[in-house]
N, C-alpha and C positions, 0 to 999 in steps of 0.2 A: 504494500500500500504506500501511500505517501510519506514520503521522509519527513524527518522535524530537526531542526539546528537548536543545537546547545551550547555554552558555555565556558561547562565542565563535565565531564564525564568519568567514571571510576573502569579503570582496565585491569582486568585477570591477562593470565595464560592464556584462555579462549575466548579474548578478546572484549567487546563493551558490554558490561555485563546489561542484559534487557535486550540487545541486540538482536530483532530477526529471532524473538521469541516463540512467536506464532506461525503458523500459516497453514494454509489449506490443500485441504486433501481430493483432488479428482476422484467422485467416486464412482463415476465410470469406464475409463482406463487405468484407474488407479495410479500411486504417487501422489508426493509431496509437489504442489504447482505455484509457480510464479508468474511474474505475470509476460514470460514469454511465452505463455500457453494461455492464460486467463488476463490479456490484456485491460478488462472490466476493473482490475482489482487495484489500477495506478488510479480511478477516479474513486477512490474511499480512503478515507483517515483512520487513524486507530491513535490511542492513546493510552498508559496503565492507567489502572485507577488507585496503586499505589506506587511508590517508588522501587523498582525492581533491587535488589542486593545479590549479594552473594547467597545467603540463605533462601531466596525467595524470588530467583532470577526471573520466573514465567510468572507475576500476577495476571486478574481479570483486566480485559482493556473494557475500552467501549470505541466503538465502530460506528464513525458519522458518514452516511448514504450521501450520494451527491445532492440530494433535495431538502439535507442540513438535519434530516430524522437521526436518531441515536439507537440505538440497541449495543448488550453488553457479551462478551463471550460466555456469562454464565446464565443468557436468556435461555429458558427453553428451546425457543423456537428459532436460535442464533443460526443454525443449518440452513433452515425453510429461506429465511430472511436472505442469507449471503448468497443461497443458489440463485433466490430469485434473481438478486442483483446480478448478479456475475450469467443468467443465463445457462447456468450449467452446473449439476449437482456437484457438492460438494458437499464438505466437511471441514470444522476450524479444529486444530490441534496444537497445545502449548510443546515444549519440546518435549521429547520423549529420551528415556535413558540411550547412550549408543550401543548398547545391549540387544534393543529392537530392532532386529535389521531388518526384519517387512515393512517397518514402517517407513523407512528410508529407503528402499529396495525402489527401482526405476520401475514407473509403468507402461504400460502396452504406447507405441512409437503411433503416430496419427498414420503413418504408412512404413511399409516394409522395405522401402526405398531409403537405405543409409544417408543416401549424399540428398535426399529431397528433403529428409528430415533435418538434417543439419542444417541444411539452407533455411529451412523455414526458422528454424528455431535462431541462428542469428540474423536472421533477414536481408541474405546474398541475393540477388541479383544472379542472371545466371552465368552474363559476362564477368561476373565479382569471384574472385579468389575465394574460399574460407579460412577464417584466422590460423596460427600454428598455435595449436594449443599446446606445447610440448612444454611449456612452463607450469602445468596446470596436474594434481594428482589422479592421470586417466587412472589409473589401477582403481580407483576408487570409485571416479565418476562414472567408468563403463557401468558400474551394477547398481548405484544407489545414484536418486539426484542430488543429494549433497551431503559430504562425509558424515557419518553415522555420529547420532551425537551433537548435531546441530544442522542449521536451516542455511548457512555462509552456502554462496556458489560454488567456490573451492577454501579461500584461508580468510579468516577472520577480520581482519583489517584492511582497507580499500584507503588509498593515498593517490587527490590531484592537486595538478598546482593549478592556480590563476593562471602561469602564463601558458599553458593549455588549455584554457580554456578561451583566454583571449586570441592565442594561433587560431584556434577554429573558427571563432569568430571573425578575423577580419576575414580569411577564407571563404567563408558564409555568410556576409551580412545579410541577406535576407529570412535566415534560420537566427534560433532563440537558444544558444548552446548554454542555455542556466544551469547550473549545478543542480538541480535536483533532478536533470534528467541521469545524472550518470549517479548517482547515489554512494556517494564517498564518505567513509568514516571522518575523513580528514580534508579539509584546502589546506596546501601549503602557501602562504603567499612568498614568492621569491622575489628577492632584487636584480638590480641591471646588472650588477656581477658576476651572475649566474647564465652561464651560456645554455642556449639551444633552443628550439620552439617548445618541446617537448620536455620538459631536463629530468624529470620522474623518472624517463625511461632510462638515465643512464646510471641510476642509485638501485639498481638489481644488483642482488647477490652484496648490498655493504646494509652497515646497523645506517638506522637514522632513531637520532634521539631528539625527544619533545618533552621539553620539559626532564622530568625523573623516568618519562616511559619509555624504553627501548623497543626498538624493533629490526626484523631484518627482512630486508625487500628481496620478496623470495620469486616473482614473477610481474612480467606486464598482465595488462587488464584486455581481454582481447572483448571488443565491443559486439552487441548483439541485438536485436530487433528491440530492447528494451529501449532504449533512448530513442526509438523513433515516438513510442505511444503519448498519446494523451495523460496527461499529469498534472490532476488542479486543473490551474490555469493557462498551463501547458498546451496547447494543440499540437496533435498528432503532426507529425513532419518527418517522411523517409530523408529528405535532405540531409538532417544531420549524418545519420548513418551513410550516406554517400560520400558523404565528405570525408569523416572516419577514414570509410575504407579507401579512398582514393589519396589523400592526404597526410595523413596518420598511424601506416603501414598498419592498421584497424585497428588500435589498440589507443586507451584513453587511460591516463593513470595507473598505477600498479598497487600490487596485492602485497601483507606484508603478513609475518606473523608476531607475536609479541615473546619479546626476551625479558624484560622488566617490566611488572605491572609497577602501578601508578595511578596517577590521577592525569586525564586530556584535557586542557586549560587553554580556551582561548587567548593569542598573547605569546606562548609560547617560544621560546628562541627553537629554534631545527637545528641540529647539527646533524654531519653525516660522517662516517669512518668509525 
């Protein structure tokens, strides 16, 4: 659903704790769905209705429809409500231990065609390459949609800078490249001392520290039909994704995992090494 900006935030080993708590469950081909499959689900909010912790990482949210209505994850009829919305049956579930591996286990593919499904699922074009995912835990992703354990795409923390996001933009002025279409744990802001359009991509494989929290940038981010959809106030736009991929060798910011928990404070000095 739609992102929210903070502050400060509290960082474990698997990352911000409350983080991609929730999410829902296709109960017709089964798996855990985002919204590269249930596009519906970038126009609803979610909110906890307490402060998540460590003890208590998954509370009750409450879920605002795009026509400003409320309903909570521990309504009865929280199922009925979300299918209607989203057009298509489902089920809401907080995380589940990574013990469950049905729960997280991939479900049935919309066609039996490998390369048609990838394509749909990052939204190529048929003259468009597909990303190299070889930074990315296949061993894992082939069998579950996201490592067991949690709801992350692949690793827990998502790092972009402004000046990636500015590159794309002058690229594209007639597209709206806002940060909530690409949904980042972090903006780095960098200065003019900092070489390259891109400069995220060349802090793979070293720590970057913020603040007391470490991290180590273990892959690029390779981009996918998500940032074309509608979001809020977002309108749907394939442009950005053409831009990506034609521009951006398809990859928008990069994935990290965490070496030192902490507290994420906006403010922050970044160092890297």
């Amino acid at each position: 659903m739609q992102g929210d900006s903070f502050s400060s935030l509290p960082v474990t080993e698997g990352g911000i704790i409350g983080d991609r708590g929730w999410a829902v469950r296709d109960e017709v081909r089964g798996g855990i769905r985002g919204a590269k499959k249930i596009g519906g689900l970038m126009r609803l909010s979610a909110r906890y209705l307490d402060e998540p912790s460590s003890n208590s990482p998954t509370p009750p949210i409450e879920i605002t429809a795009p026509d400003g209505s409320h309903f909570r994850s521990d309504d009865e009829d929280v199922n009925e409500r979300l299918s209607q919305l989203l057009d298509q049956a489902v089920t809401l579930h907080p995380l589940h231990p990574a013990t469950d591996l049905d729960h997280y286990r991939r479900g049935e593919p919309d066609t039996d065609d490998v390369l048609e499904e990838l394509r749909s699922i990052f939204g190529r074009e048929a003259d468009e390459p597909l990303p190299d995912l070889s930074g990315l835990p296949l061993d894992v992703l082939m069998s579950y949609e996201s490592p067991p354990g949690t709801y992350f795409d692949a690793f827990p923390i998502h790092i972009v800078t402004d000046r990636t996001l500015a590159t794309l933009s002058a690229l594209a002025p007639d597209s709206n490249f806002d940060v909530r279409r690409f949904r980042p744990n972090l903006v780095v802001s960098v200065d003019s001392g900092v070489e390259g359009e891109y400069p995220e991509q060349a802090w793979i494989g070293q720590r970057v520290r913020v603040g007391d929290v470490e991290m180590e940038v273990t892959s690029h981010c390779p981009r996918c039909v998500m940032v074309t959809r509608e979001n809020g106030d977002l309108p749907a736009d394939g442009q950005v994704l053409r831009t990506v991929v034609r521009d951006a060798n398809q990859n928008v910011g990069v994935y990290a995992t965490v070496v030192t928990p902490g507290d994420l404070n906006t403010g922050s000095l970044v160092a890297l090494g």
